[in-house]
C-alpha positions in Angstrom: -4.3 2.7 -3.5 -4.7 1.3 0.2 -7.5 -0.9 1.2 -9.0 -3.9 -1.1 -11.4 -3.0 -3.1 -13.6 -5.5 -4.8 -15.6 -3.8 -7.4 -14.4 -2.8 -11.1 -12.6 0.7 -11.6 -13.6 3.5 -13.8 -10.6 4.6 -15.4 -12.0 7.6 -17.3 -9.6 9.5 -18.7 -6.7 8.5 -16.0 -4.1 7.3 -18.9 -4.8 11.1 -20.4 -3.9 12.4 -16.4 -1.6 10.5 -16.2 0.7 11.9 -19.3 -0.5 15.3 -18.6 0.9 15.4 -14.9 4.2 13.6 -16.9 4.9 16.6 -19.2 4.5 18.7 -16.9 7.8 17.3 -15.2 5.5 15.7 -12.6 6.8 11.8 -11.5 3.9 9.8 -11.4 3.2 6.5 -9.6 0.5 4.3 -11.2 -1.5 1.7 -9.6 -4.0 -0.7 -10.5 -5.2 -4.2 -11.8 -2.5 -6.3 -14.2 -4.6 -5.0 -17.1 -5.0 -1.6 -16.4 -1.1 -1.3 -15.9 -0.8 -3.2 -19.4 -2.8 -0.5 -20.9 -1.2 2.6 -19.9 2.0 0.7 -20.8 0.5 0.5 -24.6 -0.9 4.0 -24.3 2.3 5.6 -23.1 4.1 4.0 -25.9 8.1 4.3 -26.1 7.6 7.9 -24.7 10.4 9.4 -22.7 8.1 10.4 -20.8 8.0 6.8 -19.4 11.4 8.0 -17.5 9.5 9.5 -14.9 6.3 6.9 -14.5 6.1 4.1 -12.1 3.7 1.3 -12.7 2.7 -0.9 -9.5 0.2 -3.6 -9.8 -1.1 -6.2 -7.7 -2.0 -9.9 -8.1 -5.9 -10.0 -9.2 -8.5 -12.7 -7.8 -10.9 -11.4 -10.6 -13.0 -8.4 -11.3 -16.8 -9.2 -10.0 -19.2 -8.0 -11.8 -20.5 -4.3 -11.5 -24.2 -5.4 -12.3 -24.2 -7.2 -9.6 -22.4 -4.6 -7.1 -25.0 -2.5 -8.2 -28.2 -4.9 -7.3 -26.6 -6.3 -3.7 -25.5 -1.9 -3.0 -30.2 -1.8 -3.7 -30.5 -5.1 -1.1 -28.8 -3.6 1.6 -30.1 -0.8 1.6 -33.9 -2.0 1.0 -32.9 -4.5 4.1 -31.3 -1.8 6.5 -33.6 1.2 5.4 -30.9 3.7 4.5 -28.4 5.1 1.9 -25.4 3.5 2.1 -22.5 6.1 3.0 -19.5 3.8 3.5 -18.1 0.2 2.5 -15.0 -1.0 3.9 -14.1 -4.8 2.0 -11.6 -7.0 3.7 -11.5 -5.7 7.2 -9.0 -7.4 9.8 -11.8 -7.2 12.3 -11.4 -10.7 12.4 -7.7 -10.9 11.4 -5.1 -11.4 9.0 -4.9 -14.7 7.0 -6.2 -16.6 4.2 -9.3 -18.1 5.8 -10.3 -14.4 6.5 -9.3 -13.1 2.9 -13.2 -13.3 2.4 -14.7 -12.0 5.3 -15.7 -8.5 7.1 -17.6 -6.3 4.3 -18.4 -3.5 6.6 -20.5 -0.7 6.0 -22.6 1.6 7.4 -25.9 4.3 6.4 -26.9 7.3 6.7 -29.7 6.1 9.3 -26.8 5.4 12.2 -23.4 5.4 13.2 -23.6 1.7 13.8 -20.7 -0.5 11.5 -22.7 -3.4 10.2 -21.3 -6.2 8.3 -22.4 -8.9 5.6 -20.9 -10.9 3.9 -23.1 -12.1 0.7 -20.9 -10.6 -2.1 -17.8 -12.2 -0.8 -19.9 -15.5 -1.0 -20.7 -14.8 -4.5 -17.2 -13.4 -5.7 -15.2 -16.0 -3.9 -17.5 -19.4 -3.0 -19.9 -19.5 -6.0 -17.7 -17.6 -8.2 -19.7 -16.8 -10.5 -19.7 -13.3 -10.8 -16.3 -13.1 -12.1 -16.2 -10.9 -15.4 -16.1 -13.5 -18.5 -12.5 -11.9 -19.2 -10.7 -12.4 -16.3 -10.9 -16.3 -17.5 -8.4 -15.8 -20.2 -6.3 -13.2 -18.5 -3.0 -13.3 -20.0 -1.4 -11.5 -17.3 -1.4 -14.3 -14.4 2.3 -15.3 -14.5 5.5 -13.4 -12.8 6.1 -11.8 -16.4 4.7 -8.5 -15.7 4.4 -4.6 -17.3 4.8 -3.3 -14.2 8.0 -2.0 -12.1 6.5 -3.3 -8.7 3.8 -5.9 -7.9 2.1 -5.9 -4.5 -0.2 -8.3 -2.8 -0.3 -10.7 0.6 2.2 -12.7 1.9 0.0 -15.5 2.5 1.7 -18.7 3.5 4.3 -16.8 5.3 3.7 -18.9 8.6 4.8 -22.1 6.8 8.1 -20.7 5.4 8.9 -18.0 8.4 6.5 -18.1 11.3 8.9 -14.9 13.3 7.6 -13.0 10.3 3.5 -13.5 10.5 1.9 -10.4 11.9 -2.1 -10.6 13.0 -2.8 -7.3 11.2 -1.1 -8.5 7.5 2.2 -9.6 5.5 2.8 -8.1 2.1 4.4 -9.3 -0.8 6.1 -7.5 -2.9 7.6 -8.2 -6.6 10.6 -6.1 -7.9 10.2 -6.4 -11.5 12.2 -3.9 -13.3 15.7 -2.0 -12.8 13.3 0.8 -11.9 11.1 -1.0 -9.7 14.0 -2.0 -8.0 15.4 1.6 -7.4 12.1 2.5 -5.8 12.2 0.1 -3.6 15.4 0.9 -2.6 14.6 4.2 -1.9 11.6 2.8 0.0 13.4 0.0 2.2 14.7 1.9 5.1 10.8 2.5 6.2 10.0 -1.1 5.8 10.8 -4.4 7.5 11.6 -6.5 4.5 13.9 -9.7 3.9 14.4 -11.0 0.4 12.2 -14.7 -0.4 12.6 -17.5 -2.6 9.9 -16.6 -5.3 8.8 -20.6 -5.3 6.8 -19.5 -1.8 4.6 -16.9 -4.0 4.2 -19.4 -6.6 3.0 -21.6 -4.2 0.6 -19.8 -2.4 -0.5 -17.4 -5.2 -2.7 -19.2 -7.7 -3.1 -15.9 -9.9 0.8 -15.8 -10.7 0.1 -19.1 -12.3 -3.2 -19.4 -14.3 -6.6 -17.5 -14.5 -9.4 -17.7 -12.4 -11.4 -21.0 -13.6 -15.3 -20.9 -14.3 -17.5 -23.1 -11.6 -19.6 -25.6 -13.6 -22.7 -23.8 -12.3 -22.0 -20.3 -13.7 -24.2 -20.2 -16.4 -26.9 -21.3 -14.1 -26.5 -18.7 -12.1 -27.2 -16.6 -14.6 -30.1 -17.6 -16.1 -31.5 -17.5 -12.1 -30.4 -14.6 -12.2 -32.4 -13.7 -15.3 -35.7 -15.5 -14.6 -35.7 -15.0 -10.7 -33.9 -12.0 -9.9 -31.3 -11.0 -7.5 -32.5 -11.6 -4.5 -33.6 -14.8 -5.7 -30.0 -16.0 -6.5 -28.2 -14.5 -3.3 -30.9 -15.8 -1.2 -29.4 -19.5 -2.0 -26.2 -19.2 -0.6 -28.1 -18.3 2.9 
């Protein structure tokens, strides 16, 4: 639930978990990708069960490719000589802002303590683009109509509309979109800092809550590289 994470989930039976914790009288707080919160939605039905199930979701670049996880998780560790143990995506070693939403992959391995960092996926997710799950182009779930009760995501921008409210470390955004939603956050406002914003500054600023992620031109290039050359081939030319 906390920290980015830039790889696809495996939701394995989490939408059967889910309704089993329900009947047994247990409230349950959901959260995941626009999709994945569309799903349960469909899987949960017009159960009364619903009563006691909150859906948070957050605004979603894209899902990157988990072929591609896989093969730059091999490089690093051919390159550093070790298992990898630990990834940490987005770190604010370098800050809190837009310009940094695609830096500080850190991870370490099980040869030392030392945190390293590289930032060759970001490049690939973010820059080339190309690794973007053929999907996520025709996601139908990039508006402000959403399943969920809450949406969650950066407040990026917030130094243009209300500089006294930028912090180095990170600004959320968050999107009440339900009668429920809205009583959770409620009951969740007196441990925040939180002031009520026009929603054009989201719009603005948050490309996702208007249309998909586009294709580059050069994405199916970078796929038959991929597929004659290899991976190390087709990372090694964004160096």
């Amino acid at each position: 639930m906390r920290i980015s994470k830039y790889v696809q989930s495996d939701m394995g039976d989490t939408y059967a978990q889910v309704k089993a914790d329900l009947q047994e009288g247990r409230k349950v707080l959901f959260t995941g990708t626009p999709c994945q919160a569309a799903g349960l939605r469909g899987f949960m039905g017009s159960s009364p069960l619903t009563d006691r199930l909150y859906i948070c979701d957050l605004i979603c670049h894209s899902i990157p490719s988990p072929l591609i996880w896989e093969e730059y998780k091999r490089l690093l560790e051919r390159e550093k000589g070790g298992k990898l143990v630990s990834v940490q995506f987005r770190s604010k070693r370098h800050g809190w802002s837009r310009a940094n939403s695609n830096k500080g992959f850190l991870f370490t391995t099980d040869k030392t303590t030392e945190i390293q960092e590289d930032d060759r996926f970001y490049q690939l997710f973010f820059k080339v683009g190309a690794i973007t799950r053929p999907s996520c182009s025709q996601c139908r779930f990039t508006d402000i109509h959403r399943v969920s009760d809450l949406t969650i995501a950066d407040y990026f921008g917030i130094e243009k509309y209300s500089p006294e409210w930028f912090a180095p470390l990170g600004v959320s955004l968050i999107l009440v979109n339900s009668p429920k939603g809205a009583d959770f956050f409620d009951q969740c406002r007196q441990e925040l800092l939180a002031e009520e914003r026009p929603k054009e500054e989201a719009l603005n600023e948050q490309k996702r809550l208007r249309e998909p992620s586009q294709f580059p031109e050069n994405r199916r290039l970078f796929w038959e590289d991929y597929g004659r050359f290899g991976f190390e081939y087709v990372i090694g030319k964004i160096e």
